[in-house]
C-alpha positions in Angstrom: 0.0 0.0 0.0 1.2 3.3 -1.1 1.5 5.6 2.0 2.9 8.9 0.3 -0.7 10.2 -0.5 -1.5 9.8 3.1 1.6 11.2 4.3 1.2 14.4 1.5 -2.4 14.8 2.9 -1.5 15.1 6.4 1.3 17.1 5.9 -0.8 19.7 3.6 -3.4 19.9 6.1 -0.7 21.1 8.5 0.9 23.3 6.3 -2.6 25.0 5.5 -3.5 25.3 9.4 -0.2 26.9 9.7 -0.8 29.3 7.4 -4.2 30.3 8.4 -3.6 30.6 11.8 -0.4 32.3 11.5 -2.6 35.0 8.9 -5.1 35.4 11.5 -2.9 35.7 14.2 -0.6 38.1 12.7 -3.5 40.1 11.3 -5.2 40.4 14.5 -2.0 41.6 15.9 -0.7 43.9 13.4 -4.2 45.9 14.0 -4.0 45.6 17.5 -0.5 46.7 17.7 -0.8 49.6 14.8 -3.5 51.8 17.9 -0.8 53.6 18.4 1.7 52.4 16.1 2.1 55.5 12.4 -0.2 53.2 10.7 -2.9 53.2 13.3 -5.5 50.0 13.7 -7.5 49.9 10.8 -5.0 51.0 8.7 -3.1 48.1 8.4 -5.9 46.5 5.8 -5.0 49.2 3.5 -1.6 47.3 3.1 -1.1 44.8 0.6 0.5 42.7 3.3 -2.3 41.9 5.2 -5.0 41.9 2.3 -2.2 39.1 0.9 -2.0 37.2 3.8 -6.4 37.2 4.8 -6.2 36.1 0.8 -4.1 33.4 1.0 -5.7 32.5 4.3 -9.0 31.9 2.4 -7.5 29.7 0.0 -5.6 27.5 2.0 -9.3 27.6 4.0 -11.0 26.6 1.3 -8.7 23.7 0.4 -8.2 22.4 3.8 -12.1 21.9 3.6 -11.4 20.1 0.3 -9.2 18.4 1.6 -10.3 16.9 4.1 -13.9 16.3 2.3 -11.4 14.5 0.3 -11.9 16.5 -2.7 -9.2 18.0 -5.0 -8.3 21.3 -5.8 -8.8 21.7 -9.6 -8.9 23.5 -12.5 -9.8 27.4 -11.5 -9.0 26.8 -7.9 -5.2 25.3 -8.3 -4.5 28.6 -10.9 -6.2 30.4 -8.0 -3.6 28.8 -5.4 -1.2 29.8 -7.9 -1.4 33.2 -8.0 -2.4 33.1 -4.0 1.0 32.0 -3.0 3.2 33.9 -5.6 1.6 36.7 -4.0 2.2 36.2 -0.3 6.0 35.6 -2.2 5.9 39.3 -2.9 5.2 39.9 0.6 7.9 37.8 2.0 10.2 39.2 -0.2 10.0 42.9 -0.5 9.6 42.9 3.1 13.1 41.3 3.9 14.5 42.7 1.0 13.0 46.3 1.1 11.4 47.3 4.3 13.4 45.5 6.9 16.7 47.2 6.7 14.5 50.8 6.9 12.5 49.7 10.3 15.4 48.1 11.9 15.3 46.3 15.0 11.4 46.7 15.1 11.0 44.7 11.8 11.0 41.1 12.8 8.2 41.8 15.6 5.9 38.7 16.2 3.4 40.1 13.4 6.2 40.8 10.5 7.4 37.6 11.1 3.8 35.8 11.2 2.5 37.8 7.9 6.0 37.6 6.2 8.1 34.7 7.0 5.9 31.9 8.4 2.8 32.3 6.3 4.8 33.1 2.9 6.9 30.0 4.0 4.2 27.7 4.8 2.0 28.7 2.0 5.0 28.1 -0.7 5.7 24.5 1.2 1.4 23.6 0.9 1.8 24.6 -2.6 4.4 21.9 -3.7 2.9 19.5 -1.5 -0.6 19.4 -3.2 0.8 19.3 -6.4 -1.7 19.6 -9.7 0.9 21.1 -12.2 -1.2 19.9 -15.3 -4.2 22.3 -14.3 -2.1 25.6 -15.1 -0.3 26.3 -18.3 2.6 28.1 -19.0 0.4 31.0 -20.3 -1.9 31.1 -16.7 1.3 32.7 -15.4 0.8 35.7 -16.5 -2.3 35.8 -14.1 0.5 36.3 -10.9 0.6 40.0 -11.8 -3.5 40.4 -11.5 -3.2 41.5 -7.4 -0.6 43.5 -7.6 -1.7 45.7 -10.4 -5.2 45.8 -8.9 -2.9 47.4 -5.7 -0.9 49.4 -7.6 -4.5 50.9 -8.9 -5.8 51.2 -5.7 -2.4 52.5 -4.0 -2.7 55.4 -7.1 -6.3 56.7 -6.1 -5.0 56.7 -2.4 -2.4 58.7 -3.5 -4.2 61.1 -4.8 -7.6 60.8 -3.2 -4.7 61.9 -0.1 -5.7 59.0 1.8 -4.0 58.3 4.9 -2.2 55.1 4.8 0.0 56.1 7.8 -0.7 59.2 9.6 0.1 62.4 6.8 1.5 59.8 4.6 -0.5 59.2 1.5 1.3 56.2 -0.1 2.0 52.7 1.6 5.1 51.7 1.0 7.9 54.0 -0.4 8.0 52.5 -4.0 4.6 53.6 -4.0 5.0 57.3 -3.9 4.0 59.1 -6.8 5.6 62.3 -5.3 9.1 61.3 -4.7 12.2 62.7 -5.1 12.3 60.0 -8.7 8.6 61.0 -9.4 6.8 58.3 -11.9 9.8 58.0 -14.6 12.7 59.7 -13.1 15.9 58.4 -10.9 17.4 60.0 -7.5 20.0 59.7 -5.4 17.8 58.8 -2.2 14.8 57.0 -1.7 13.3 55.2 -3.3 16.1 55.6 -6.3 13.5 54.6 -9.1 10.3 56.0 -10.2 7.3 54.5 -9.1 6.7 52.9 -12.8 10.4 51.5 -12.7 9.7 49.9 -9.5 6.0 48.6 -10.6 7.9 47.5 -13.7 10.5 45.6 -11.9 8.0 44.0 -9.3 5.9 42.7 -12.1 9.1 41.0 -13.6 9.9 39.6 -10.7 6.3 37.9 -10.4 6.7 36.5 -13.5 10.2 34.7 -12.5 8.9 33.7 -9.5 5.3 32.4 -11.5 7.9 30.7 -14.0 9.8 29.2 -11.6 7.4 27.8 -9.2 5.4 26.3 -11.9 9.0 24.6 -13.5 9.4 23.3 -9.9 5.7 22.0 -9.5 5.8 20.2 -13.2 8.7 18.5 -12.0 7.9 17.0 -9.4 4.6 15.9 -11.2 7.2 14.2 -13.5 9.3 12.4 -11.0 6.1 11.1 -9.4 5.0 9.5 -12.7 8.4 8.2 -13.0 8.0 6.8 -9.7 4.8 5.3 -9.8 5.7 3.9 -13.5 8.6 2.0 -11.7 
């Protein structure tokens, strides 16, 4: 009898409790602890970190409901997964990358590293692990760059709607301000060094990579199960 279904199931059910939990939690405390904090309680849902994060928490939700009705995720849903988790990448990612090394010793808090280490990390595991390659196509990836835009929009009317994403700030995250130093097109020798379109530009290649890459990854381990089971 062939126990590594059983074994992938348990551990995806894990990985997805993780990931919720850790969303909730880090949610929860991120508004809690932004009171008094510059982006103040409500704010924090303005961010794309923490719509990301309640976003992937609904997926892996959804599929741990699935799951354990012993249903697949298919078609739609896996391409939906898709895009979920390169998301909550972009999260992960410009955070330790970008953000970070500006807030200093206060970055890795319990809620930066719930919403962008464990959940990005356990979300990216769950998605290898319930693998179902042969729903998406190479042409589905171009579907990763479909929330970030629809920020990027939304981020733009903030801007100049002069909402308040942090208190007298009317951007979220310093890529994302139209009235820099670099403007939309130009360059500077502070932050954020680019224009907002350069950075846009560059985040939306970087989606792609990471869409490409994940999905190379996925197929392949498809492949090596045939393999396996062929043997």
């Amino acid at each position: 009898m062939n126990t590594e279904p059983k074994i992938r199931k348990c551990l995806s059910i894990i990985l997805k409790l993780v990931t919720v939990i850790s969303a909730l939690t880090g949610t929860f405390l991120s508004a809690y602890a932004g009171r008094n904090s510059f982006m103040g309680g409500s704010r924090v849902f303005m961010y794309f970190t923490i719509q990301s994060n309640i976003a992937i928490a609904i997926i892996c939700a959804i599929g741990l409901v699935l799951l354990l009705g012993r249903k697949d995720i298919r078609g739609a849903g896996y391409v939906i997964k898709f895009v979920g988790t390169v998301s909550i990448t972009l999260t992960g990612v410009v955070f330790a990358v970008l953000l970070a090394p500006l807030l200093g010793t206060n970055a890795w808090n319990i809620q930066n590293t719930l919403t962008h280490l464990v959940v990005p990390v356990a979300a990216i595991a769950d998605f290898f692990v319930v693998t179902g390659a042969e729903d998406i196509r190479r042409r589905d990836v171009i579907y990763v760059i479909i929330p970030p835009i629809l920020y990027a929009i939304y981020a733009g009317i903030g801007y100049v709607q002069g909402w308040e994403f942090a208190t007298g700030v009317n951007y979220p995250y310093f890529f994302l301000n139209w009235g820099s130093p670099a403007g939309a097109f130009g360059f500077s020798k502070e932050l954020p060094f680019l224009g907002t379109v350069w950075w846009i530009i560059l985040l939306l290649l970087f989606l792609i990579g990471v869409g490409h890459l994940y999905l190379t990854i996925v197929k392949r381990i498809n492949h090596e199960e045939k393999i396996s089971v062929c043997r």
